[in-house]
C-alpha positions as CSV (number, residue, x, y, z in Angstrom):
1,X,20.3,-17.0,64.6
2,X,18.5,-20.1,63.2
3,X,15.2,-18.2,63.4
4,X,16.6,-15.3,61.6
5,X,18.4,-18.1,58.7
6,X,14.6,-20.0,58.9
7,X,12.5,-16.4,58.2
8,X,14.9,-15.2,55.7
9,X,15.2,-18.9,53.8
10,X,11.4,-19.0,53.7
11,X,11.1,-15.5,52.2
12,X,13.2,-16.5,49.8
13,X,11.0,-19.4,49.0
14,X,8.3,-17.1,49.0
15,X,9.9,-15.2,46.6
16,X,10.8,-17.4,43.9
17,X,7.3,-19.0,44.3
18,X,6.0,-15.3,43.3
19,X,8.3,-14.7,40.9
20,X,7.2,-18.3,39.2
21,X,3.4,-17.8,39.7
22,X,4.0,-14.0,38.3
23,X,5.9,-15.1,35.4
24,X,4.1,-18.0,34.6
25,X,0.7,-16.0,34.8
26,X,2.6,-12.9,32.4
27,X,3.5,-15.8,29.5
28,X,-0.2,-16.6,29.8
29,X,-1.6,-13.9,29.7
30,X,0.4,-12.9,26.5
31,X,-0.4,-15.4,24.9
32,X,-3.8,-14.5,25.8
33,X,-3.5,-11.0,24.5
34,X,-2.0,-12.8,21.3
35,X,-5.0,-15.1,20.8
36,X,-7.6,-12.0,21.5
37,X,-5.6,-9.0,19.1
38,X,-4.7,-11.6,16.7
39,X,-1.8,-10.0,14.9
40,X,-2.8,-11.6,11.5
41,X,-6.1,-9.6,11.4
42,X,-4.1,-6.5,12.3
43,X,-4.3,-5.4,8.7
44,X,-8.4,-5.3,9.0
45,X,-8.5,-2.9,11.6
46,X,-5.8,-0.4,9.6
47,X,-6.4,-0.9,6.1
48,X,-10.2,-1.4,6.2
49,X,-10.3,1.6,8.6
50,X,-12.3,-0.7,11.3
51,X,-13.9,0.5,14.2
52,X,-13.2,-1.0,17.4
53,X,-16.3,-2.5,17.6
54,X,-16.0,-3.7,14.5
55,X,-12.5,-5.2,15.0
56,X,-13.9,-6.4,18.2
57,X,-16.3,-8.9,16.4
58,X,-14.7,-9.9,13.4
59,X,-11.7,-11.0,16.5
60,X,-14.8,-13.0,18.0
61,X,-15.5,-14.9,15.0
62,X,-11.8,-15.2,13.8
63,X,-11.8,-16.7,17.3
64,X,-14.5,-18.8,17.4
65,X,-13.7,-20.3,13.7
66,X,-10.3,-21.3,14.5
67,X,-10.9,-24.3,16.4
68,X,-12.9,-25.5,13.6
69,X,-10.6,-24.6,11.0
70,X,-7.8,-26.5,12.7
71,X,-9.9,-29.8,13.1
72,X,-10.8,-29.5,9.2
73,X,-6.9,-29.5,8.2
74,X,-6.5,-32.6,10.1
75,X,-9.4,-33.8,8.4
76,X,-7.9,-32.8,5.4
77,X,-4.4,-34.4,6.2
78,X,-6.0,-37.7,7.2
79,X,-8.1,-38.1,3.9
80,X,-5.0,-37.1,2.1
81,X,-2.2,-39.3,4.0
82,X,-5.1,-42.1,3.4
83,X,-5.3,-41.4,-0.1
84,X,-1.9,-41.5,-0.4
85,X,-1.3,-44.5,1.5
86,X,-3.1,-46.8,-1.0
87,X,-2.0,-45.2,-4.0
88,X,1.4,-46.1,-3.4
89,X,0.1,-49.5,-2.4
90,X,-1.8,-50.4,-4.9
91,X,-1.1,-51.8,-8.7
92,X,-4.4,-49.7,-10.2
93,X,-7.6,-48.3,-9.2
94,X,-9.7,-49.9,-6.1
95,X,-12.8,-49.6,-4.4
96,X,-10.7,-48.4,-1.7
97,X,-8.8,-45.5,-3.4
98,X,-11.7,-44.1,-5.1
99,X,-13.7,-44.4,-2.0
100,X,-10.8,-42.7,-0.3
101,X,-10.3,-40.1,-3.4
102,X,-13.7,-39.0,-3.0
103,X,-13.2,-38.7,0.6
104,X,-10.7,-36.5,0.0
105,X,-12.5,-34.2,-2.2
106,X,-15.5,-34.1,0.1
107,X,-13.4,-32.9,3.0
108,X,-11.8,-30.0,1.3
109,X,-15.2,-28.9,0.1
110,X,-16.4,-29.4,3.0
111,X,-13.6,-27.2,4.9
112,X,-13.6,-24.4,1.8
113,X,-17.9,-24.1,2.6
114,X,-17.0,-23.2,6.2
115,X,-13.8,-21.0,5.2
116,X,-15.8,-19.0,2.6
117,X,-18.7,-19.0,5.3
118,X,-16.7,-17.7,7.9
119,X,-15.1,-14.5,5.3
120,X,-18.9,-14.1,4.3
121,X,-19.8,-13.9,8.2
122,X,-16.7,-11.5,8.7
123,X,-17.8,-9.3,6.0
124,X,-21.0,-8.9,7.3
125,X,-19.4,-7.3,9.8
126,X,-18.4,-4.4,7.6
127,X,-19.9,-1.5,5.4
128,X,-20.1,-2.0,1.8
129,X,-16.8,-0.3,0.8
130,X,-14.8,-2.6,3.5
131,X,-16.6,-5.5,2.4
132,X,-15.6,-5.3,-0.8
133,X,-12.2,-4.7,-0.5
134,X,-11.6,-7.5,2.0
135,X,-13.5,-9.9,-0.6
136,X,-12.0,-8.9,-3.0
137,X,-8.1,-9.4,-0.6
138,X,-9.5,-12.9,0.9
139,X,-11.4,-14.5,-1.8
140,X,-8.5,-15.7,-4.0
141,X,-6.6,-16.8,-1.1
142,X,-9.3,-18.9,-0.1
143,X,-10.6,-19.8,-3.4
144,X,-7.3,-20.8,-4.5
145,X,-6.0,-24.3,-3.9
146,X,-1.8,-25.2,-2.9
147,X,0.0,-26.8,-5.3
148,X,-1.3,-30.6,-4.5
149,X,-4.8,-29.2,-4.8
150,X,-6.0,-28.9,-1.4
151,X,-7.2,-26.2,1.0
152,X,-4.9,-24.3,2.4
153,X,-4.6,-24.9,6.0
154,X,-2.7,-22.2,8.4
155,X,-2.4,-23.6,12.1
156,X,-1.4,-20.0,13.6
């Protein structure tokens, strides 16, 4: 009998280490499947009238950009809390704030250049009609500043 208790405890052990592993692997993996379809570029394929292949690579480079274009926003949000920081603790202009203005600005440049870089690189991707109507959809969004003048920055 304590055999029998013993094999059917362990199997239930088993089991739930399965069903952990299995679960565990599924959440991964849809993430995975999130990261690689990229809903937000879902619009590409339909409206553009993509092929696969090219859906395919414009994912790749959406992909590949990403990375970079969250490391610029923290960029961005460190010149700027910086910038902010000794504005409000200072009495007029300094070496320091303009220093850290221009820091600032070079930044967001420097993140827009790679932005419009990456659209340019993703409509290269594309036959002249689809270029130009995703230019023409993603240009003013990316051309555009927010409200306190700086890029905008989407952490998906």
């Amino acid at each position: 009998m304590k055999r029998g208790l013993l094999i059917i405890l362990l199997a239930l052990a088993a089991g739930g280490v399965a069903f952990w592993v299995t679960r565990t692997h599924q959440q991964a993996n849809r993430q995975l499947v999130l990261l690689d379809t990229m809903p937000e570029l879902a619009w590409l394929k339909g409206e553009l009238k993509l092929s696969d292949e090219q859906f395919g690579k414009a994912i790749a480079l959406h992909t590949a950009y990403r990375p970079q274009c969250v490391a610029m926003c923290a960029h961005i949000a460190e010149a700027r809390t910086k910038m902010e920081s000794l504005a409000r603790n200072s009495r007029g202009m300094t070496p320091e704030l303009t220093a850290a203005i221009g820091d600032h600005a070079r930044v967001q440049a420097e993140c827009r250049q790679k932005m419009l870089d990456h659209l340019y690189q993703t409509a290269a991707l594309m036959d002249e009609k689809q270029a130009a109507l995703y230019l023409a959809k993603v240009l003013p969004l990316a051309l555009n500043s927010d409200n306190r003048g700086a890029v905008s920055c989407h952490q998906d």
